[in-house]
PyMOL Python script that loads the backbone (N, CA, C, O; Angstrom):
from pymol import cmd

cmd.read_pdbstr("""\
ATOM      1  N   UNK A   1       5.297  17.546   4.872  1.00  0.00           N
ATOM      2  CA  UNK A   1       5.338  16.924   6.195  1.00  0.00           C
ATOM      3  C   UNK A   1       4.445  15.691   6.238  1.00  0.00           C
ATOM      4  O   UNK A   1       4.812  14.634   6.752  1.00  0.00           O
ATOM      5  N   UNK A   2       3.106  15.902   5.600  1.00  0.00           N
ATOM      6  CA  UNK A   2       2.148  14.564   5.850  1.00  0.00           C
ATOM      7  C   UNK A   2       2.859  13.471   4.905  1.00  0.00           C
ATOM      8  O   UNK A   2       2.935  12.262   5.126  1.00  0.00           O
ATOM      9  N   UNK A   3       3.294  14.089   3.945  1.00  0.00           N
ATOM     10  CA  UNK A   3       4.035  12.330   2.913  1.00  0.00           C
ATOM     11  C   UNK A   3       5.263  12.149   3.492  1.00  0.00           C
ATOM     12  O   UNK A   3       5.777  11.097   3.111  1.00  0.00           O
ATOM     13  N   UNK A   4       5.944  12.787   4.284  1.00  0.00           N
ATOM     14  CA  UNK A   4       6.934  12.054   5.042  1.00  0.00           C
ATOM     15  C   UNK A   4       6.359  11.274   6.416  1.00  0.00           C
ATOM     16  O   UNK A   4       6.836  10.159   6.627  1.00  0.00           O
ATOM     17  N   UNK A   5       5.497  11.724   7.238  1.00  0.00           N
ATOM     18  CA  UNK A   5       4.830  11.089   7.821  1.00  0.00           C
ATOM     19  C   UNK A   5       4.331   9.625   7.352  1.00  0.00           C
ATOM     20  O   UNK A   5       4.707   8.619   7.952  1.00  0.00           O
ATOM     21  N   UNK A   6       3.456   9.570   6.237  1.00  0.00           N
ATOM     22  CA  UNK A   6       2.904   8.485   5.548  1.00  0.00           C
ATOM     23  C   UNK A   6       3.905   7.590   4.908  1.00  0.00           C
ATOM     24  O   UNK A   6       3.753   6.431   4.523  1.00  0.00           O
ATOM     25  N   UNK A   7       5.140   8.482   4.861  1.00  0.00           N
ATOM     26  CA  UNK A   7       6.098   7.143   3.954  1.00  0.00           C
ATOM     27  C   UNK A   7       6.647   6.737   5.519  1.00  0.00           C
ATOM     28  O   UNK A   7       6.857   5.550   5.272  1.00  0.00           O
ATOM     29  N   UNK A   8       6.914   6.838   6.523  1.00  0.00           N
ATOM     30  CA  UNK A   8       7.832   6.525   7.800  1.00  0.00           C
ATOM     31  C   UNK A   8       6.824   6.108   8.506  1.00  0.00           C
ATOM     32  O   UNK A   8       7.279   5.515   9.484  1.00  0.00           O
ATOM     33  N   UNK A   9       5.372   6.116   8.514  1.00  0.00           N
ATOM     34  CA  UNK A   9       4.705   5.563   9.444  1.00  0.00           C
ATOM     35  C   UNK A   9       4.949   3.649   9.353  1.00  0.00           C
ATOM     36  O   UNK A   9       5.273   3.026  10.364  1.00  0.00           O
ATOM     37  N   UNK A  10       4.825   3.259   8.594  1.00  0.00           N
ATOM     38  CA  UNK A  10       4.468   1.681   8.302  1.00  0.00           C
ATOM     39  C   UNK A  10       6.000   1.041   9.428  1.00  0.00           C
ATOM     40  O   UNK A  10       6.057   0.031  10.130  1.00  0.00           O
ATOM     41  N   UNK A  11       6.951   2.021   9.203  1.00  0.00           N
ATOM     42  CA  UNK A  11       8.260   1.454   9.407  1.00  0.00           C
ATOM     43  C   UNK A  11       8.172   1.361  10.957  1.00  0.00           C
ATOM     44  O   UNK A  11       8.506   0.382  11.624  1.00  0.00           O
ATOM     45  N   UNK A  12       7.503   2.925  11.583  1.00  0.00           N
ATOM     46  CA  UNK A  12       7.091   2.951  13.035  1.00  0.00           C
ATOM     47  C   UNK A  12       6.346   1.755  13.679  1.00  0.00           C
ATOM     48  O   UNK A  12       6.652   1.096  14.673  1.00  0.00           O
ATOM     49  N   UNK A  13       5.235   1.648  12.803  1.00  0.00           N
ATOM     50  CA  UNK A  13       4.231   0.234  13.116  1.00  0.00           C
ATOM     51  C   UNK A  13       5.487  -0.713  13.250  1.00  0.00           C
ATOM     52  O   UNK A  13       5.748  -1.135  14.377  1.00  0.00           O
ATOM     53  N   UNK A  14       6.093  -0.989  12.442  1.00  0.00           N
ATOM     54  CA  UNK A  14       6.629  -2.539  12.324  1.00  0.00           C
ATOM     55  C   UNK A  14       7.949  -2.716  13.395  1.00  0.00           C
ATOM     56  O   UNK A  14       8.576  -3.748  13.632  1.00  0.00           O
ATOM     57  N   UNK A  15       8.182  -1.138  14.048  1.00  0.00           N
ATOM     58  CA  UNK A  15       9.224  -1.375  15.171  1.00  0.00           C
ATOM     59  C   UNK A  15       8.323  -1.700  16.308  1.00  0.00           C
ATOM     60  O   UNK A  15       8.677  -2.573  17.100  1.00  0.00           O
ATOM     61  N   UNK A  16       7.302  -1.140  16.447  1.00  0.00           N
ATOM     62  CA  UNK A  16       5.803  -0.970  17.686  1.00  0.00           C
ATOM     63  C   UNK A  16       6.108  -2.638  17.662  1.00  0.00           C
ATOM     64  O   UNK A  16       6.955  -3.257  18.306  1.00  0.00           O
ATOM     65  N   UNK A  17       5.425  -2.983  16.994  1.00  0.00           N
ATOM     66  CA  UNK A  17       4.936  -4.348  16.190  1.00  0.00           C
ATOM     67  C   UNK A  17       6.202  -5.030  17.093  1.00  0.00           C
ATOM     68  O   UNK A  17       6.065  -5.198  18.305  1.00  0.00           O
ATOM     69  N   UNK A  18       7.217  -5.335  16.512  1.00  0.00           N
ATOM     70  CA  UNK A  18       8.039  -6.206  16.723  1.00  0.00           C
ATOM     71  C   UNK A  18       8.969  -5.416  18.145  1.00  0.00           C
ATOM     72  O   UNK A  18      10.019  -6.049  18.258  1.00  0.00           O
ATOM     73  N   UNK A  19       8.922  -4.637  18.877  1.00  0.00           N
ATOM     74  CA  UNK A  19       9.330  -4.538  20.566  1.00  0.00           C
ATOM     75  C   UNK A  19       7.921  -4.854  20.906  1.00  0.00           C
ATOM     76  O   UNK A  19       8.123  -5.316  22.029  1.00  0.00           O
ATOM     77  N   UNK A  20       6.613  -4.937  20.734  1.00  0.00           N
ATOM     78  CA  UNK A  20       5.497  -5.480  22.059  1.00  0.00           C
ATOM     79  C   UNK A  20       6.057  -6.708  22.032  1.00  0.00           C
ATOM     80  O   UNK A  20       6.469  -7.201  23.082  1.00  0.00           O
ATOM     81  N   UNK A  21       6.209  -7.758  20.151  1.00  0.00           N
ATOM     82  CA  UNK A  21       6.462  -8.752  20.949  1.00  0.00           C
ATOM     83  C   UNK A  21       7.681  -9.566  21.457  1.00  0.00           C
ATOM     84  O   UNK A  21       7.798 -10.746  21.788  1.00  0.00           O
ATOM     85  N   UNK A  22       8.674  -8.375  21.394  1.00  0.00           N
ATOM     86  CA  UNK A  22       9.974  -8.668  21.871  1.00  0.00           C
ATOM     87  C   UNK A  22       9.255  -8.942  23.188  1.00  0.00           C
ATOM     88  O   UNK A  22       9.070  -9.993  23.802  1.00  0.00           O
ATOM     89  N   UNK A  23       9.012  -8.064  23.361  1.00  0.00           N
ATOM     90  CA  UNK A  23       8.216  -7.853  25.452  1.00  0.00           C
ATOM     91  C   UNK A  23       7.566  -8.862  25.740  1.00  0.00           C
ATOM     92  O   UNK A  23       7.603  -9.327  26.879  1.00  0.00           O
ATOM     93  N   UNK A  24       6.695  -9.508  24.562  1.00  0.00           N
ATOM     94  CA  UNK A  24       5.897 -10.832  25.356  1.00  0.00           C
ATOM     95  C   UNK A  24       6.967 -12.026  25.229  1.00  0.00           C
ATOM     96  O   UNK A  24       7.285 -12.630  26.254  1.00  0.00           O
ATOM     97  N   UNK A  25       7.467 -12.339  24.116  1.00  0.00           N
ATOM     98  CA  UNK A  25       8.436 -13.169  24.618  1.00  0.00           C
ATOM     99  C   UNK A  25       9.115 -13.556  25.387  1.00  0.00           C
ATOM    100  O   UNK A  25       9.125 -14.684  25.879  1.00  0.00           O
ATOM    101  N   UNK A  26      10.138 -12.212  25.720  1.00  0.00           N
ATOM    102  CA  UNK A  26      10.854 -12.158  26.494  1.00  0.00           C
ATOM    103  C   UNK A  26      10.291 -12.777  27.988  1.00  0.00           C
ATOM    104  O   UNK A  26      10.655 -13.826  28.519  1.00  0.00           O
ATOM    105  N   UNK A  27       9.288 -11.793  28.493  1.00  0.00           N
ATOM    106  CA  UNK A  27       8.117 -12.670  29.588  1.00  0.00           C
ATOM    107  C   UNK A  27       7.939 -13.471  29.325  1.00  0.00           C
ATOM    108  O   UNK A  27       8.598 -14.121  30.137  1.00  0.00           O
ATOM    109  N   UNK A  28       7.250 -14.499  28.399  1.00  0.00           N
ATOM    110  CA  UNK A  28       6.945 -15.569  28.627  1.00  0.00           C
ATOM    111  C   UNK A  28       8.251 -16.942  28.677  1.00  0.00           C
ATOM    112  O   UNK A  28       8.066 -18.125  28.962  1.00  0.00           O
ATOM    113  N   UNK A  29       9.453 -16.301  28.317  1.00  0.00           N
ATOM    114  CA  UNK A  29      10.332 -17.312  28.281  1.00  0.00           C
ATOM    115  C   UNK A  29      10.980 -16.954  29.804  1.00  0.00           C
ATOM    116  O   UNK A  29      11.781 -17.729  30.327  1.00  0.00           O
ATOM    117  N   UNK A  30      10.687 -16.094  30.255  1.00  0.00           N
ATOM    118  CA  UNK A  30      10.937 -15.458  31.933  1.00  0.00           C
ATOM    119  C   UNK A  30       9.941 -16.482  32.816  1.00  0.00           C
ATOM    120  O   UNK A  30      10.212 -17.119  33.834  1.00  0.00           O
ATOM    121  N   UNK A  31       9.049 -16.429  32.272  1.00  0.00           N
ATOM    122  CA  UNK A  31       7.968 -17.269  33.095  1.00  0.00           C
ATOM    123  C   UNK A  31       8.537 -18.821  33.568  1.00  0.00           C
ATOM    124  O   UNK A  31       8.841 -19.425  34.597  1.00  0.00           O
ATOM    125  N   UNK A  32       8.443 -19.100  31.626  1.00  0.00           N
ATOM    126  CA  UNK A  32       8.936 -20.594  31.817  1.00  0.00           C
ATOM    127  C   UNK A  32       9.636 -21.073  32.807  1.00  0.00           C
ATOM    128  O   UNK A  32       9.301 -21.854  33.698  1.00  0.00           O
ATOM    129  N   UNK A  33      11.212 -20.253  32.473  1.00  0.00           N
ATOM    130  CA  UNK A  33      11.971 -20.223  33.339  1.00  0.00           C
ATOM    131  C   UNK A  33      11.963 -20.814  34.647  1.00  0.00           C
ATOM    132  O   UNK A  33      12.401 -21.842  35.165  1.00  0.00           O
ATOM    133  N   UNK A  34      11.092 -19.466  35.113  1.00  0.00           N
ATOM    134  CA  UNK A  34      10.974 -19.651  36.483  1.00  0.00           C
ATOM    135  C   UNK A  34      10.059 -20.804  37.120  1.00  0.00           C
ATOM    136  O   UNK A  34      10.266 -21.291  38.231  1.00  0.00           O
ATOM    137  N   UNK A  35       8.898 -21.210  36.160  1.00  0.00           N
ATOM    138  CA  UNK A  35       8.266 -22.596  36.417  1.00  0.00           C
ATOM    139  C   UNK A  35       9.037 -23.341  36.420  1.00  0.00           C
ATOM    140  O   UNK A  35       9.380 -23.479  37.594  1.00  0.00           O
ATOM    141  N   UNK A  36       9.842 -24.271  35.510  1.00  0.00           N
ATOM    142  CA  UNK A  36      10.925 -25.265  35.816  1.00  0.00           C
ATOM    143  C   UNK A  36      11.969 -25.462  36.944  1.00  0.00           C
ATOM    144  O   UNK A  36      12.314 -26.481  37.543  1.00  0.00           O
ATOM    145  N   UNK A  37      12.618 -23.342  37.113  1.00  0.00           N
ATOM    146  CA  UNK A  37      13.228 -23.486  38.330  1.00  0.00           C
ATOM    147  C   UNK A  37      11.888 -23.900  39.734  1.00  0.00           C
ATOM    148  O   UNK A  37      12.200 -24.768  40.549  1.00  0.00           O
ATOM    149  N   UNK A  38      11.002 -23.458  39.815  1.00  0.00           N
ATOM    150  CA  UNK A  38      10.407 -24.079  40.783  1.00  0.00           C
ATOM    151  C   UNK A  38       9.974 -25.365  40.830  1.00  0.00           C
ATOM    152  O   UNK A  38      10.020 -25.877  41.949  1.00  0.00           O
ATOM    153  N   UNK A  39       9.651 -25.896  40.124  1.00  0.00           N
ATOM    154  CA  UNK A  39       9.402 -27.442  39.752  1.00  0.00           C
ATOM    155  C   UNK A  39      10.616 -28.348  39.971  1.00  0.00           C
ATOM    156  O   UNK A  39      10.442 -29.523  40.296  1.00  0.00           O
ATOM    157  N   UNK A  40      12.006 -27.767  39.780  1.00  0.00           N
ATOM    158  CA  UNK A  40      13.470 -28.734  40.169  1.00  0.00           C
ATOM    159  C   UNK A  40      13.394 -28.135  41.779  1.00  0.00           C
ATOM    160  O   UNK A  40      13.826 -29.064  42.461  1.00  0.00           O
ATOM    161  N   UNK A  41      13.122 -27.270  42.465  1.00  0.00           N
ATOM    162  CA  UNK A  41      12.999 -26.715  43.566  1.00  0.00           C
ATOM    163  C   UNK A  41      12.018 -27.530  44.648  1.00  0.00           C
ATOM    164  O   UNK A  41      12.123 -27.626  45.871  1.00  0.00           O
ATOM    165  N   UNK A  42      11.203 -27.982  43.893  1.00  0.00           N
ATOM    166  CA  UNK A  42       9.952 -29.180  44.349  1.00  0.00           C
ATOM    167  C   UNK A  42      10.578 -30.017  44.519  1.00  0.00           C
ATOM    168  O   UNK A  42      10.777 -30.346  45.688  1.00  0.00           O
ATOM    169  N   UNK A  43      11.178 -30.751  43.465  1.00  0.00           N
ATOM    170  CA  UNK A  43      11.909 -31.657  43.344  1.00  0.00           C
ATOM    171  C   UNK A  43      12.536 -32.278  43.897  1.00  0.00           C
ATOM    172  O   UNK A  43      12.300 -33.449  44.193  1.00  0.00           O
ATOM    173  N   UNK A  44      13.629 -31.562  44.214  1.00  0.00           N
ATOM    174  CA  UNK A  44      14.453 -31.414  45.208  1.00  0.00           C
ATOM    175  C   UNK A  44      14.474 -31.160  47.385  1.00  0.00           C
ATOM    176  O   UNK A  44      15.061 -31.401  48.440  1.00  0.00           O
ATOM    177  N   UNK A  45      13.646 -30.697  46.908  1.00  0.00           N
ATOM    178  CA  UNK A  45      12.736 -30.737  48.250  1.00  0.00           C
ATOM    179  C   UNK A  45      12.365 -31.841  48.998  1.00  0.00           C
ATOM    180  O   UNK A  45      12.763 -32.413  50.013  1.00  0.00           O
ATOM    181  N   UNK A  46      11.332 -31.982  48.048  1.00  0.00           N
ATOM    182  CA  UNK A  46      10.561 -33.916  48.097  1.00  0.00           C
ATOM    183  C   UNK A  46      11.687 -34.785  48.406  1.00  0.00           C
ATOM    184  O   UNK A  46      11.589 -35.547  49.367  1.00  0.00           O
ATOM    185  N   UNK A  47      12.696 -34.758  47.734  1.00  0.00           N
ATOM    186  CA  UNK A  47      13.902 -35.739  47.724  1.00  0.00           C
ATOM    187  C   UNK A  47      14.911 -34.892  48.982  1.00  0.00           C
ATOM    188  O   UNK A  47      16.102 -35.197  49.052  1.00  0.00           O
ATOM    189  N   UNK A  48      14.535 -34.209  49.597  1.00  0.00           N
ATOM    190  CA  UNK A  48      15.631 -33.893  51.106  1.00  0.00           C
ATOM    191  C   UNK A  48      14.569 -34.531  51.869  1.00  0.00           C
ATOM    192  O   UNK A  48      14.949 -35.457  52.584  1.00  0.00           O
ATOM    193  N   UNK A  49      12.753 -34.127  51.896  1.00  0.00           N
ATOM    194  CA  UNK A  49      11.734 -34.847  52.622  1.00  0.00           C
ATOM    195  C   UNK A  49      12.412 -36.279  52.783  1.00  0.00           C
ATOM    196  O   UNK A  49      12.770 -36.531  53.933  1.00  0.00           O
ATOM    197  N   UNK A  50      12.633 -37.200  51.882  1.00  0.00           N
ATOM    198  CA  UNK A  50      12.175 -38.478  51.725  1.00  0.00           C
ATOM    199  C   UNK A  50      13.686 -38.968  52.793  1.00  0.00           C
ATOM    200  O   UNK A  50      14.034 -39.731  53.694  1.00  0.00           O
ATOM    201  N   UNK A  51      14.095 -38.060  52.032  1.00  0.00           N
ATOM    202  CA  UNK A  51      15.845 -38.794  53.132  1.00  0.00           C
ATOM    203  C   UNK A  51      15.857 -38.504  54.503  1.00  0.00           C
ATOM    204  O   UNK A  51      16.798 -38.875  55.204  1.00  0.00           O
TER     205      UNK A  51
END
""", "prot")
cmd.dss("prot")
cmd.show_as("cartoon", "prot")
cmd.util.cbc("prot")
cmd.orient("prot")
């Protein structure tokens, strides 16, 4: 049981590993996102203000 453990652990790490940073990615390209949509939202705004 422990050397099957020890041979399958590394593989566990490296799924851990690579979904956290599926997860931060994913957020941070969520973020972006949503900064730009608010920034064309500004944008756009300013330019209904001005008219």
């Amino acid at each position: 049981m422990n050397e099957l453990l020890i041979s399958i652990y590394p593989h566990i790490k490296n799924i851990i590993y690579f979904y956290i940073s599926h997860l931060y990615l994913t957020s941070f390209f969520l973020q972006s996102n949503n900064n730009l949509r608010l920034q064309k939202g500004k944008l756009s705004w300013k330019e209904v203000q001005s008219n």
